[in-house]
Structure formats: structure tokens, C-alpha cells
C-alpha positions in Angstrom: -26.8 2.1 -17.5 -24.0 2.2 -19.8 -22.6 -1.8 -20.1 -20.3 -1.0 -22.7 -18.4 2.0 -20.7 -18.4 0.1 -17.5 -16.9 -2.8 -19.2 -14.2 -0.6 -20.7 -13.4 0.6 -17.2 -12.9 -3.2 -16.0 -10.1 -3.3 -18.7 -8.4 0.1 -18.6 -8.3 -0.2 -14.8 -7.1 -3.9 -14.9 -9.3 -4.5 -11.6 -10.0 -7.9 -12.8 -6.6 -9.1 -12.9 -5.2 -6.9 -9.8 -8.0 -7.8 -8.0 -8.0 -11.0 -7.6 -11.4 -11.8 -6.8 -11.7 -9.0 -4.1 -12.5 -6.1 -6.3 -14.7 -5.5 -9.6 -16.8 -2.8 -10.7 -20.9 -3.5 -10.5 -23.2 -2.9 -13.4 -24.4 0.2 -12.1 -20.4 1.5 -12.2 -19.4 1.0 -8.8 -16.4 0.0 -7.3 -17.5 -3.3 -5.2 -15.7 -5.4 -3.1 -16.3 -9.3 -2.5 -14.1 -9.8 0.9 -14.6 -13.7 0.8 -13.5 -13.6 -3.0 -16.4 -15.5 -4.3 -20.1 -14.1 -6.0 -21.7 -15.0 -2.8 -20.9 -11.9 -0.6 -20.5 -7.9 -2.1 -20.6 -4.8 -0.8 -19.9 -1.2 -3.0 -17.7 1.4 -1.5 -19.8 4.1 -2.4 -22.4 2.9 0.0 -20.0 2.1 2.4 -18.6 6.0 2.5 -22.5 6.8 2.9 -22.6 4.8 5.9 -19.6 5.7 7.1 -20.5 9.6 6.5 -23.6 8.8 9.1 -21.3 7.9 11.9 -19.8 11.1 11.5 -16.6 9.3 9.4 -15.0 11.7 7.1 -12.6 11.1 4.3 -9.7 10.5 4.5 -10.0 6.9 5.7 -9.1 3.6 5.7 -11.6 0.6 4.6 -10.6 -2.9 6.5 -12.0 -6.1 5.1 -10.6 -8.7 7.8 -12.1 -11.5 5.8 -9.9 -11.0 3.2 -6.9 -11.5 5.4 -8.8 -15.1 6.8 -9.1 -15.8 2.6 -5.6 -15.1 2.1 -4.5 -17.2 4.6 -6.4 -20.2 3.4 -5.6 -19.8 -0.3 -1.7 -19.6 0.8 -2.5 -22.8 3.4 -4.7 -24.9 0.6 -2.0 -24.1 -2.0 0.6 -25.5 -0.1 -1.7 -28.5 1.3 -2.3 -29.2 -2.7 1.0 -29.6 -3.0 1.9 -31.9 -0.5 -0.9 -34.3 -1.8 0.3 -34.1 -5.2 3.8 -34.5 -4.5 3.4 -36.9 -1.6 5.6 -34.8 0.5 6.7 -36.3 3.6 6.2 -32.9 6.0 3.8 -30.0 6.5 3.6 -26.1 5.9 3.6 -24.0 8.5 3.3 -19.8 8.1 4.1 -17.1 10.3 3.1 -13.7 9.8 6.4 -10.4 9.5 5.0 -8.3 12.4 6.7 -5.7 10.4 4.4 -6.3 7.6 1.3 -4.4 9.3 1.6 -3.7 13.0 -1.7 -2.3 13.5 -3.3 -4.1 16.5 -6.5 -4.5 14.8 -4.7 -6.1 11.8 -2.7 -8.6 14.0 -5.5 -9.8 15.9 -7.4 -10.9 12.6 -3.8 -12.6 11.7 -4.0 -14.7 15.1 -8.1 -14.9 15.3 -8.3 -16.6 11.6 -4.5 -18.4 11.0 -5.4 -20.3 14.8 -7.6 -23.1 12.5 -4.2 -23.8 10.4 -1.3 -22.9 13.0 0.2 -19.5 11.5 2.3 -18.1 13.7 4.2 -14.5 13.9 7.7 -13.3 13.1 9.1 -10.4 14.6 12.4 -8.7 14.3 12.2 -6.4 17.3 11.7 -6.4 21.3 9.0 -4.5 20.9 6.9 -6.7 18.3 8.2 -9.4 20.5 6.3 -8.3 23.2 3.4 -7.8 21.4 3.4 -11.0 20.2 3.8 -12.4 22.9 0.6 -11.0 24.2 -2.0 -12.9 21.7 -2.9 -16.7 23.0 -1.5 -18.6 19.6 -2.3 -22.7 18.7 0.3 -24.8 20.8 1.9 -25.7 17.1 2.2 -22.1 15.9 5.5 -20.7 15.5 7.0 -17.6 17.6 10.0 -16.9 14.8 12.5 -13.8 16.3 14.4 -12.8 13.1 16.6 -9.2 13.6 19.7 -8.7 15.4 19.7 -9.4 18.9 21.3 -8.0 22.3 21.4 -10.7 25.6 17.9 -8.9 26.5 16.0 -10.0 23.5 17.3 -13.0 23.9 16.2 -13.4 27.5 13.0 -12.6 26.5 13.0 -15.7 24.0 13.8 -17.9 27.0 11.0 -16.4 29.0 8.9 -17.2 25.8 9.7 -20.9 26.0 9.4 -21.6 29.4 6.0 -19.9 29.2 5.3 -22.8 26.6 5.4 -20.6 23.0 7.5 -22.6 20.0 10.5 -20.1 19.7 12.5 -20.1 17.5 15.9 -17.8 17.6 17.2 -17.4 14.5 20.8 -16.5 14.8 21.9 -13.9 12.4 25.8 -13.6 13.5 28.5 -15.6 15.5 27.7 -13.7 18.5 23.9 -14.0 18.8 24.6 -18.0 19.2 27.5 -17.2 21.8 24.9 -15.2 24.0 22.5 -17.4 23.2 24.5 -20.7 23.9 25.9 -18.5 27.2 22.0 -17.6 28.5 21.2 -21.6 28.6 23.9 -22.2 30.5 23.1 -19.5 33.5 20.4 -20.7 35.9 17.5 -17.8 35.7 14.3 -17.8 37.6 11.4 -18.6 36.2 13.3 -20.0 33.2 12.1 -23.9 32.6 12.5 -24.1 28.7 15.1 -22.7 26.3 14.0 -21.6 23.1 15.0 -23.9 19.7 17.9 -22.5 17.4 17.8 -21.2 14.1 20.5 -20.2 11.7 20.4 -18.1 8.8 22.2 -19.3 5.9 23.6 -16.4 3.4 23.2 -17.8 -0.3 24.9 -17.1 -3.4 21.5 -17.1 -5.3 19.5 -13.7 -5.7 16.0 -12.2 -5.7 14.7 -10.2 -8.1 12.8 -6.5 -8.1 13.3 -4.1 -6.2 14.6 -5.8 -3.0 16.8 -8.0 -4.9 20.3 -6.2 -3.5 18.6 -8.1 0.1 19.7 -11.6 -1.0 23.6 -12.6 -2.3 26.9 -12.7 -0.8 26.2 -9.2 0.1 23.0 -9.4 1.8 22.5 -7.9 5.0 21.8 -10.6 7.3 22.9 -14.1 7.2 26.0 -16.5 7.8 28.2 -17.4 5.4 29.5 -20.9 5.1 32.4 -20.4 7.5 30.2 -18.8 9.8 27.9 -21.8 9.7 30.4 -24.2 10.3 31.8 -22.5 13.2 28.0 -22.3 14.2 27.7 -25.9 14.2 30.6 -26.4 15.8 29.6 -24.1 18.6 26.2 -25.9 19.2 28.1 -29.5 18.8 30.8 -28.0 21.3 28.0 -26.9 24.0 25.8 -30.1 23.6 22.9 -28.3 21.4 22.8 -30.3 18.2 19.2 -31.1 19.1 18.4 -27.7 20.0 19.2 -26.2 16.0 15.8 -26.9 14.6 15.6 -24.8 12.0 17.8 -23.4 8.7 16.2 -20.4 7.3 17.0 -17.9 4.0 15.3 -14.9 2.8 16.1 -13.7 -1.0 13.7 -10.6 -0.6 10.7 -8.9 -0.6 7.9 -8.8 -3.6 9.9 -11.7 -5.8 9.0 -11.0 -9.1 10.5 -14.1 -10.9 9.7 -17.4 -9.7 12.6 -18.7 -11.6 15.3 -17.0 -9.2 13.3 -18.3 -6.3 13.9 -21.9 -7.7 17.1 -21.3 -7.6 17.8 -20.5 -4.2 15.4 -23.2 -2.9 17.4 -25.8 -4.5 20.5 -24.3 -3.0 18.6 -23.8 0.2 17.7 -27.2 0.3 20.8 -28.7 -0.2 22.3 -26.4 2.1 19.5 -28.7 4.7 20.6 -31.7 3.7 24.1 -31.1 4.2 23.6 -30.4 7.4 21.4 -33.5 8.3 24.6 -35.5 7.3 26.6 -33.6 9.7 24.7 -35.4 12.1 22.3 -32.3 13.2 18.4 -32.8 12.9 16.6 -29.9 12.0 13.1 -30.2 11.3 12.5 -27.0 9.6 13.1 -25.5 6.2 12.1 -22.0 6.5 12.1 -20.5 2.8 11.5 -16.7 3.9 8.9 -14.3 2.7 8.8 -12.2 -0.4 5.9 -13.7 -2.5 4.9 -10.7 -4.8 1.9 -9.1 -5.2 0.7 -8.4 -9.0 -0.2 -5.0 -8.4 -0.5 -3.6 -12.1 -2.3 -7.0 -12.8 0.5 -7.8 -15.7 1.4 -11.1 -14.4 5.0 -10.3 -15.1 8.4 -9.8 -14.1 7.7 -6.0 -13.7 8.7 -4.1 -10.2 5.3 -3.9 -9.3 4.0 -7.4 -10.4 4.8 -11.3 -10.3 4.7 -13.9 -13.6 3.3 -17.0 -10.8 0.3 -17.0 -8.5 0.3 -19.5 -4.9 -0.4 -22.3 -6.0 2.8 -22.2 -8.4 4.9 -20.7 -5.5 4.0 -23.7 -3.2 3.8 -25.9 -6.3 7.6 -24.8 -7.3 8.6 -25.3 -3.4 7.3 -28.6 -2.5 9.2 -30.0 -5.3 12.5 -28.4 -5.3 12.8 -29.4 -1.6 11.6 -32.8 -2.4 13.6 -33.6 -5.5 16.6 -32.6 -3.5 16.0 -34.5 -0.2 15.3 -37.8 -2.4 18.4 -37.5 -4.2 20.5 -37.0 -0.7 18.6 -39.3 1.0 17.5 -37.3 4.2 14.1 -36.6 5.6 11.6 -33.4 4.4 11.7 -31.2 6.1 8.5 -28.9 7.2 8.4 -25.8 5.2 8.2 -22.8 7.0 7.2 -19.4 4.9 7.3 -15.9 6.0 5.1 -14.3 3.5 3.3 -10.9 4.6 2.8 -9.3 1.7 0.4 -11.5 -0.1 -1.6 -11.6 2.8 -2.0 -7.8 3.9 -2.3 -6.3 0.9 -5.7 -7.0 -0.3 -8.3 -6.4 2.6 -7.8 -2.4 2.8 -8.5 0.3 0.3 -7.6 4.0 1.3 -10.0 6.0 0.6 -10.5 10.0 -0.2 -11.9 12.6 -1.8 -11.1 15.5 -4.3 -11.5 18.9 -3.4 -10.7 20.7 -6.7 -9.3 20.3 -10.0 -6.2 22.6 -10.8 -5.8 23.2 -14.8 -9.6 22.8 -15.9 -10.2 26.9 -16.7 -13.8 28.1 -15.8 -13.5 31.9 -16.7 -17.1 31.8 -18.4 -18.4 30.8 -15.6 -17.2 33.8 -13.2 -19.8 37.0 -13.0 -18.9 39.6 -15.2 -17.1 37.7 -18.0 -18.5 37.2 -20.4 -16.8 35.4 -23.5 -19.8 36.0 -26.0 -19.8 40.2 -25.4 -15.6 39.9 -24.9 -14.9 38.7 -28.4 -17.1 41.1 -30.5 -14.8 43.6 -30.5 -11.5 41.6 -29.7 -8.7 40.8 -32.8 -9.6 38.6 -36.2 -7.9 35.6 -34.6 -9.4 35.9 -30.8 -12.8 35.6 -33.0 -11.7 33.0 -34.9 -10.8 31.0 -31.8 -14.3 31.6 -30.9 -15.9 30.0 -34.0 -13.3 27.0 -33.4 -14.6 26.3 -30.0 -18.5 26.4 -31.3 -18.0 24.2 -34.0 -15.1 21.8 -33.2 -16.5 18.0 -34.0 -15.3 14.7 -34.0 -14.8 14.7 -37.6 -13.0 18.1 -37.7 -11.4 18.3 -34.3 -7.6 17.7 -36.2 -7.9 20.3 -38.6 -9.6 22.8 -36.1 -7.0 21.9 -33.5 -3.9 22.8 -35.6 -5.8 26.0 -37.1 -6.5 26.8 -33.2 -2.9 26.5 -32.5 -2.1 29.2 -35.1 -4.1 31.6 -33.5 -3.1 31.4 -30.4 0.2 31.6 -31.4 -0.5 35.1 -33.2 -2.4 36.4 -30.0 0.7 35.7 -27.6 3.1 37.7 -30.7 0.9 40.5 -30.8 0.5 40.6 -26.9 4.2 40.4 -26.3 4.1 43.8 -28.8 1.5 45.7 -27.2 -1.4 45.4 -29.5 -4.0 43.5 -26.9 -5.5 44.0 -23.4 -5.1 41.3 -20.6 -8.3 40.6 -20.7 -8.2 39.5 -24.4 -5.5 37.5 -23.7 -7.2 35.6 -21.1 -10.5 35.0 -23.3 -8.0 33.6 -26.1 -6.1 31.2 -23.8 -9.3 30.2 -21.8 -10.8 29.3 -25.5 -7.6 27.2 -26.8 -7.8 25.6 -23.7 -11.5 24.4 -24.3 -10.4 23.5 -28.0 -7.6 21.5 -26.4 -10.1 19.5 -24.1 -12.5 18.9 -26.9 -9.8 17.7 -29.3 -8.2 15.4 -26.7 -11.8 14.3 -26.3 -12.3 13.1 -29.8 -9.0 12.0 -30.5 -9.5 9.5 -27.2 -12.4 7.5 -29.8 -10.0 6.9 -32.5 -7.0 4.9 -33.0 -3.4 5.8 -34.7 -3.6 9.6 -34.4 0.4 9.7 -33.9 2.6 11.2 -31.1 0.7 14.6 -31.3 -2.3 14.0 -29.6 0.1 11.8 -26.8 2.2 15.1 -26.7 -0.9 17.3 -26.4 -2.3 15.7 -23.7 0.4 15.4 -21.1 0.4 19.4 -21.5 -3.2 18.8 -20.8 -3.2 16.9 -18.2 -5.1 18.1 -14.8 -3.9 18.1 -11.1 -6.7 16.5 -8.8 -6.4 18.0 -5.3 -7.1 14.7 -3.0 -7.6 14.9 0.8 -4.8 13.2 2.0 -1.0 12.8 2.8 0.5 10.9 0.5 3.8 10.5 2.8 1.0 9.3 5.3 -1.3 6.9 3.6 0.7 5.8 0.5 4.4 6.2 1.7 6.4 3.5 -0.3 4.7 5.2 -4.0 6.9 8.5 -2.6 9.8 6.7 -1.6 10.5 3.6 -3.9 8.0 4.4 -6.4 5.7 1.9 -5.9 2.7 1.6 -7.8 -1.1 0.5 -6.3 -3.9 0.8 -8.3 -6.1 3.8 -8.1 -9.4 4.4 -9.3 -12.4 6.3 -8.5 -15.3 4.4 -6.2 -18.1 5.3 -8.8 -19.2 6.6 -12.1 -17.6 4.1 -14.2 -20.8 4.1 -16.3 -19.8 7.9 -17.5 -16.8 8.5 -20.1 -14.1 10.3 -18.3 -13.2 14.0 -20.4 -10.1 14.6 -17.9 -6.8 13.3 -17.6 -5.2 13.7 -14.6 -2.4 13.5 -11.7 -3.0 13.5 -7.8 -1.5 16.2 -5.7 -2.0 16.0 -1.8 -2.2 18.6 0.5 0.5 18.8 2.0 2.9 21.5 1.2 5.7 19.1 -0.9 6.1 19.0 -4.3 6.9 15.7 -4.0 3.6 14.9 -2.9 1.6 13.9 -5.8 1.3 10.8 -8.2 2.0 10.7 -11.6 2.7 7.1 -12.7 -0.2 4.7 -12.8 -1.5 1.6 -14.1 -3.4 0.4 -16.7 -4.3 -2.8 -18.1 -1.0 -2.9 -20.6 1.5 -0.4 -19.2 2.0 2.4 -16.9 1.1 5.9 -18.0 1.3 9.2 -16.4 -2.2 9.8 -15.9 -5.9 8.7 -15.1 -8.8 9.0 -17.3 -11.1 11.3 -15.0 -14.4 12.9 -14.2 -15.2 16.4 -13.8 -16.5 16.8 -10.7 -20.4 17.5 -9.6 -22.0 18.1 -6.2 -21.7 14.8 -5.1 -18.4 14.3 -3.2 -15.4 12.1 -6.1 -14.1 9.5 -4.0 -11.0 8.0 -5.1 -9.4 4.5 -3.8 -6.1 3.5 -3.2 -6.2 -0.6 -3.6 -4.0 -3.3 -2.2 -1.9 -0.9 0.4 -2.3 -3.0 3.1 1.3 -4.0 3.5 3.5 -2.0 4.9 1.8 1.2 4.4 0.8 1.8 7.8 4.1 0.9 9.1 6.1 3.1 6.8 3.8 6.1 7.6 5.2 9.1 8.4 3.9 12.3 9.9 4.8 15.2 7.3 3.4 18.7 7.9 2.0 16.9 11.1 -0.7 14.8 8.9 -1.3 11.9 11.0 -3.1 8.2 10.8 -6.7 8.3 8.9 -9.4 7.2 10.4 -10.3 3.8 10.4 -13.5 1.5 9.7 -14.0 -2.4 9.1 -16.6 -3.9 7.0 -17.7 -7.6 8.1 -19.8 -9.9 6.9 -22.5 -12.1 8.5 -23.9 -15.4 7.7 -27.0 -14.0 5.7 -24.6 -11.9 3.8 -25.5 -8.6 5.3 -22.7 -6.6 5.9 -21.7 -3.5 8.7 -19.3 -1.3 9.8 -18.5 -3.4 13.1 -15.7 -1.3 14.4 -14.5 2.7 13.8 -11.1 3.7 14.9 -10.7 7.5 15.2 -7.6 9.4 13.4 -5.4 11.1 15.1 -6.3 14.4 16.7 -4.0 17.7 16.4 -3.3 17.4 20.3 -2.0 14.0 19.9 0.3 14.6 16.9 1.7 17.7 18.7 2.2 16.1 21.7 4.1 13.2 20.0 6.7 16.0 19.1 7.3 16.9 22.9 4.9 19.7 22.8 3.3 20.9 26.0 -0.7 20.9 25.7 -1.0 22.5 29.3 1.8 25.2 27.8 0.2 26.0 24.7 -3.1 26.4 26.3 -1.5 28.8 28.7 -0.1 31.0 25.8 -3.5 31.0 24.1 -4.9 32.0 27.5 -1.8 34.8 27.8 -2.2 36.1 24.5 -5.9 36.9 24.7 -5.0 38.7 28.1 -3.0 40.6 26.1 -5.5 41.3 23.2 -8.1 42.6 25.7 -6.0 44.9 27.5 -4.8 46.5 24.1 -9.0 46.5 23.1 -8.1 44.4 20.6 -10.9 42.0 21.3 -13.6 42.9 24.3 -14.0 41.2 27.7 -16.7 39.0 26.1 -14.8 37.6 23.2 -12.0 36.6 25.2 -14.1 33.2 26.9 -15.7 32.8 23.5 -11.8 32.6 21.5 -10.0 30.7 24.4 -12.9 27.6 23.6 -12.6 27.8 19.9 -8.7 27.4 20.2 -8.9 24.4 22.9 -11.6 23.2 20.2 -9.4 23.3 17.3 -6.8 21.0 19.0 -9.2 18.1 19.0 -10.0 18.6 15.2 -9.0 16.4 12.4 -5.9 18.0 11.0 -7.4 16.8 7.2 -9.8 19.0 5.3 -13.2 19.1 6.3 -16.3 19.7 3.7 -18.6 22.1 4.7 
């Protein structure tokens, strides 16, 4: 047991600040989870992918902790219930979950199964999350929220909704969502005995910040202006539905980064509310959107891929801006609706694969008949010479050695160019200064100050780790908007890494590979890892559970990973309680309009046709025609023999 490497991996990874209480690293340096983020209850990933390995589970996969999602939800519940008390806040908080967020049935059903205790409800944006919501039996108080543009049949749906006794809530993005809406209530419809409450969506001047910051302003997407509201007012006044407009609602963005800008448009938010309560209207809530961030490099900054406040500052920051404002206009506070999905997915799965090979670490010695010791006897002054540099390299000589190295090399690849040496000297020499490179990197990595050299040296140097998965599949948003999640491997944190490397996937992009990470100060453009052994090198992916899944897409016909939770009981014994295949090759064909029954066919045609030419006999033909309808049940990721 190596304490003092393992506690030099907690603080080059950052995994106790990105963490947050779900992830550490054991002292037997592996990667462990705590689902309920407290001491009480861990399990490591590493035995997980043994167990999982048992049931016949290969890599890639995805690891579900659905308690994490039920602790999420009651930190973001208590923090806002803390502030209430502190503040004496005359209303309540009430969350919904952005079916957008993670639409996986499996995650949505932990969503309603743990937020049922504190009333969270679900937002969706489309007709068919809208159905889907409407499927799961909510708390009487939870909130149905239909954000999105709508056409007359989503907003029939919404009536259906109500009269089947669901809080829905329409928020109107445009003047002619509240005509058909205003229109619907007034046609008698069967089976219709409740109209659904009114929402508007107010466009502010204040903006977000990160990367979905261009989402909130003047020239956001959705959202009425001021003229638009008033006219919307004027509409609902006009039809007799002043007491149907319960809600106002804003969004400034997704992953906030700067609590500061949020302030901002609360406060205008807010008095946006109040202004309207004077108008004689009576909405009860304030809904304040989603968009609190995640700190994924564990920074705690205003960085694209962090946030500078936790919850409890976010609900702190909100209870009082609303309240401060609603005192000084005299009206009543409102309940505080929030839309946060984020913050709540991300946490409870890791995506989990293995590395197949590393591309860049030379192993020429190692192949039969080359031999380095027998090649360099005869071979030039300076091949030698690079020979003694590799046996003798140290930590105290490994800067002079190094730059000595490079002039040798140099001198092979002048006298190659002219002639002078065979290919396979050359190969010797360059296998060698590669070695001397690795060492050197090696040593300079345990001391401090050695310039830009070394820096420069090593992104030459760096390795390409083949991983076992699609990156356009399981990690789409780090290809697209180049978001950063922590990765990390799932053991050997008690072992010095001697590699730097990048991932590449397997698909057949260029663009599918990672080369930006974190660490616990800054990003850099690689990770400090092992060689590889026997034993499979599993590497996580942390905090995607947001969006991910949603965003997937299908490139080179690489589809969902298979799927296993990890739950908890009372005694603190954990299991895998549920598995969820991947996606077979017959399935992801099929979803592009291919025929199985077809294909089959022209399997079955073209081993006609083999047989008759004596390509294959009479008995091979059955044996083939199997093996092919086999294949299209197969995992389309790699398998380890």
C-alpha cells in the first residue's frame, strides 16, 4: 500500500472536490463510490465490473446509482427548506424535473419513486415526454410543467391532463399558444372537466453565463417580451382568465457558472412578479428555471465546466432576492418553482470501459527475432551510444543524457537520409530514443522547474489509449461543445503512472478521441497513465448523467451500452438489482429501415451461390447461414477473448 501515491492521485484527479461526496479513491487505490454521500455506505467499481463480468456484462457499460439521484433531490429540497426558515419566507419550493435532462425510463422512474416524499414534479417540452409523463402516478401537489412550443394538439393533451386531475401548468411561449389555448377552454370537448392553469414566459434583459449564456437576453429563443406580456394579460383579462395565469416563469440557461448574473435576473424576475400582482392578476408561482451548474473540474469557479456557489448559496441567493423585492412592493411570495436537471442527473452514473491497446509505447525488443543487444554491436558510433544512454540514464543525469540523446538521433536520421544505414538500424535507434524519451519524462515528472522543455517533450510523447467505446455515443456533449467530465481509471491509484496519454474510440473519426482534461488546477492535454498488464484497465467517465444519453447518437452504428444499477440495502450490502442489455446489431440496423427478413435472405442467397461455384461444400453452408444470423444478435462493441 502506497498512502502517499494514492493521496497524490486524490489531488491530481480533483475527485474530492468534483465528487462531491459520491466518489473518492480507497486506501487500496480504488475508485469507490458512496451513493448516499456519507461514510456509512461504499462500494469500489472495480468489484462492481467483477460482478458485473459474472452476469455475462461486458464493457462498455453504464453504472446507475439511483440513490444518488434520491440524495440530490434532498440536498436541492433541504437547501431550499434552509432558506425559507432563515429568511422567514412566506411560500414553499417546489421542483420539477427537464424530461429532456435524462429520458431513460429507468432514470425517470427513480425521479418520480424518490421526489414523491417532497412533491417534484416533471417538465417536458414535447408531446412525446408529455405522454410519458403522464404515465407515472405523481403526489396530488406535484407539478406537470409543459414548456416548448405548442400546436392545438399538445395543448389538448394539457386539458386531458387536468381533467384527469394532474397540476398543469401551460406555459405560454408566444401570442398564439395563449389564443389556442384561451380558444380550447372555450369549445366543449368530451371527457374534458378541468382546464389546465396558465403560464407565461417572461423574456429578460439580464443574461446567463457559460456556455449557454446566448439562451437568456433580448435575443433568447423563447419568451415574451414586455409587449407580448401585456397583450397576454390583456387576452386572459379579455376572456375572463385572470385567475387561471398561475405562474410567471424565466430561464437564463443551462450550467450557470456565475451566481452573480443569476441575482440579477431574479431580482428583475421578481419584480417582473410583482408588477403583475398590481395589475390585479394572482399568480402563485415564481418559477426561476433550471441551469444550476455542475462543478465538473472541481475549481469552484466561473470556468465553462464549473460553478463559484454550491445549493445551499443558489437557494440562499433566491429566497432572498425574491423576498427583498416582494417586501419592498408589498405583494405576497410567491412559491418558487425550479427547473434544475443537471445537478440532479449528473452524479449517480459513471461510464465505464476498458483499454484495448496503447498506440505510441514502442515494444520492438520485445518481438522474436530482434534483438537490440546483438543489433547494435555492429551498428554506427552514435546508434551505440544511444544504447549506453538508455542503460544508464538516471534521475540525476536524465537532462544531460536526454539532450546528448537528442544529438544522436539527429545524426542517425542525416546519415539515413544519405544512405549510410539499413532500416533496421534505423528502427533500433528511434525505438532507443524513444525509451530515453520515456525515462527522461519519467524523472523530470519528480522534480520541479525544469522549464518549457520537458512540457514540450512530453506532448510529443504523449500516448493514444485505445478505449472501447463511442465517444459520439456515451460522451457526446465533450465532441460537440467540448465539455469536459472527469476521467480516471477505476484502480491502481497506489502505482505511479509512467504514461501520458489521450483517449481515442473506436470508431472510425478522427474526431473521436479526448485530449483536454482535468486536473486539480487547470486543464491539460493529457492523463497521467499506466501501462497496461493482464488484468483488463478500466477507465470511468464521471458525472455524465445529464444529457448524455439523450444527446447520444448512433455513429458507425455504435449503439446504447449496456446498462447495470447498484443499490443499497439497509445493512449496507450492496447488488446489481437490475441489468439492461445494449443494443444488438439487429436492432440498430433495423432502426435505419433495414429489412432483417431481407438480409437474412441474401445471406441465405449468397451461400447458394458459394456452393454451386464449390466455393464452400454442402455441409458448410448450414454451418455459415447460423454464424451470420448469430452475429446479428452480437454486441457491436469489442469483445475480449
Amino acid at each position: 500500500m502506497n498512502i502517499h501515491q494514492i493521496q497524490e492521485a486524490r489531488e491530481n484527479s480533483g475527485i474530492e472536490s468534483w465528487g462531491a461526496g459520491y466518489y473518492g479513491v480507497d486506501d487500496q487505490g480504488n475508485v469507490i463510490c458512496y451513493p448516499d454521500a456519507d461514510d456509512k455506505n461504499f462500494v469500489s467499481l472495480p468489484e462492481i465490473m467483477e460482478e458485473a463480468k459474472k452476469l455475462g456484462i461486458s464493457t462498455p457499460l453504464i453504472i446507475r446509482f439511483p440513490q444518488a439521484i434520491r440524495r440530490q433531490l434532498r440536498r436541492m429540497h433541504q437547501a431550499f427548506a434552509n432558506s425559507v426558515k432563515e429568511y422567514n419566507y412566506q411560500g414553499r419550493h417546489l421542483g420539477v424535473f427537464p424530461f429532456k435532462v435524462n429520458q431513460r425510463r429507468e432514470f425517470i422512474d427513480a425521479i418520480i419513486s424518490y421526489g414523491r416524499e417532497v412533491d417534484w414534479g416533471l417538465e417536458v417540452g414535447s408531446k412525446t415526454e408529455f405522454m410519458a409523463a403522464l404515465s407515472y402516478p405523481m403526489s396530488k401537489e406535484s407539478l406537470l410543467i409543459c414548456n416548448g412550443f405548442k400546436d392545438s394538439e399538445f395543448i389538448q393533451i394539457a386539458f386531458t391532463a387536468a381533467s384527469l386531475g394532474r397540476k398543469v401548468v401551460c406555459v405560454v411561449e408566444g401570442p398564439d399558444e395563449l389564443e389556442m389555448i384561451v380558444q380550447q377552454s372555450k369549445i366543449p370537448t368530451e371527457g374534458v372537466t378541468h382546464h389546465p392553469e396558465v403560464g407565461l414566459r417572461v423574456r429578460l434583459s439580464s443574461k446567463g453565463s457559460g456556455k449557454w449564456e446566448k439562451s437568456s437576453g433580448e435575443s433568447s429563443k423563447f419568451g415574451l417580451t414586455t409587449v407580448e406580456l401585456l397583450h397576454a394579460l390583456h387576452l386572459l383579462e379579455k376572456a375572463g382568465m385572470q385567475k387561471q395565469l398561475s405562474m410567471l416563469h424565466f430561464h437564463i440557461g443551462s450550467q450557470i457558472t456565475a451566481i452573480k448574473r443569476f441575482k440579477n435576473a431574479l431580482k428583475e424576475a421578481a419584480i417582473v412578479y410583482a408588477k403583475v400582482i398590481k395589475m390585479g392578476f394572482s399568480p402563485k408561482y415564481l418559477n426561476i428555471g433550471g441551469g444550476v451548474g455542475v462543478d465538473y473540474d472541481g475549481s469552484r469557479t466561473t470556468a465553462t465546466s464549473s460553478a463559484n456557489y454550491n445549493l445551499q448559496e443558489f437557494a440562499n441567493d433566491a429566497v432572498y432576492v425574491i423576498s427583498e423585492v416582494c417586501k419592498a412592493e408589498g405583494v405576497k411570495m410567491p412559491d418558487i418553482v425550479t427547473e434544475s436537471g443537471r445537478v440532479i442527473a449528473a452524479y449517480h452514473s459513471v461510464v465505464v470501459t476498458d483499454i484495448r491497446e496503447i498506440q505510441g509505447e514502442e515494444t520492438l525488443d520485445t518481438i522474436e527475432g530482434f534483438d537490440i543487444e546483438k543489433e547494435v554491436i555492429n551498428a554506427q558510433r552514435a546508434t551505440r551510444e544511444l544504447k549506453y544512454i538508455l542503460d544508464n540514464v538516471s534521475r540525476k543525469n536524465y537532462a544531460e543524457y536526454y539532450h546528448d540523446a537528442v544529438e544522436f538521433n539527429e545524426e542517425l536520421q542525416t546519415l539515413f537520409n544519405l544512405g549510410y544505414i539499413p532500416l533496421k538500424e534505423r528502427a533500433v535507434a528511434e525505438h532507443m530514443f524513444h525509451l530515453i524519451c520515456r525515462r527522461a519524462l519519467y524523472f523530470s515528472s519528480f522534480e520541479k522547474g525544469d522549464g518549457d522543455e520537458f512540457e514540450s517533450l512530453q506532448r510529443l510523447k504523449v500516448s493514444k489509449y485505445l478505449a472501447n467505446f463511442s465517444i459520439f455515443q456515451s460522451i457526446p456533449d465533450s465532441w460537440s461543445i467540448d465539455q469536459l467530465f472527469p476521467v480516471m481509471p477505476l484502480s491502481r491509484h497506489d502505482e505511479k503512472p509512467t504514461l501520458k496519454g489521450t483517449i481515442v474510440d473506436i470508431t472510425c473519426d478522427s474526431d473521436g478521441c479526448l485530449e483536454r482534461f482535468i486536473d486539480s488546477t487547470d486543464q491539460k492535454n493529457f492523463l497521467d497513465l499506466h501501462t497496461m498488464s493482464n488484468a483488463p484497465y478500466y477507465l470511468g467517465f464521471f458525472l455524465t448523467g445529464a444529457y448524455q444519453e439523450s444527446l447520444a447518437n448512433e455513429h458507425n452504428l455504435f449503439g446504447a451500452i449496456h446498462e447495470i444499477e447498484v443499490v443499497f440495502n439497509d445493512q449496507g450490502d450492496w447488488k446489481i438489482s437490475k441489468v439492461t442489455e445494449g443494443d444488438p446489431i439487429h436492432e440498430l440496423l433495423t432502426s435505419r429501415n433495414y429489412d432483417m427478413s431481407e438480409m437474412i435472405e441474401s445471406y441465405r442467397d449468397q451461400i447458394s451461390e458459394a456452393q454451386l461455384s464449390h466455393d464452400i461444400s454442402s455441409t458448410d453452408g448450414p454451418v455459415i447461414f447460423e454464424r451470420l444470423k448469430g452475429y446479428l444478435s452480437s454486441y457491436p462493441y469489442l469483445k475480449r477473448d
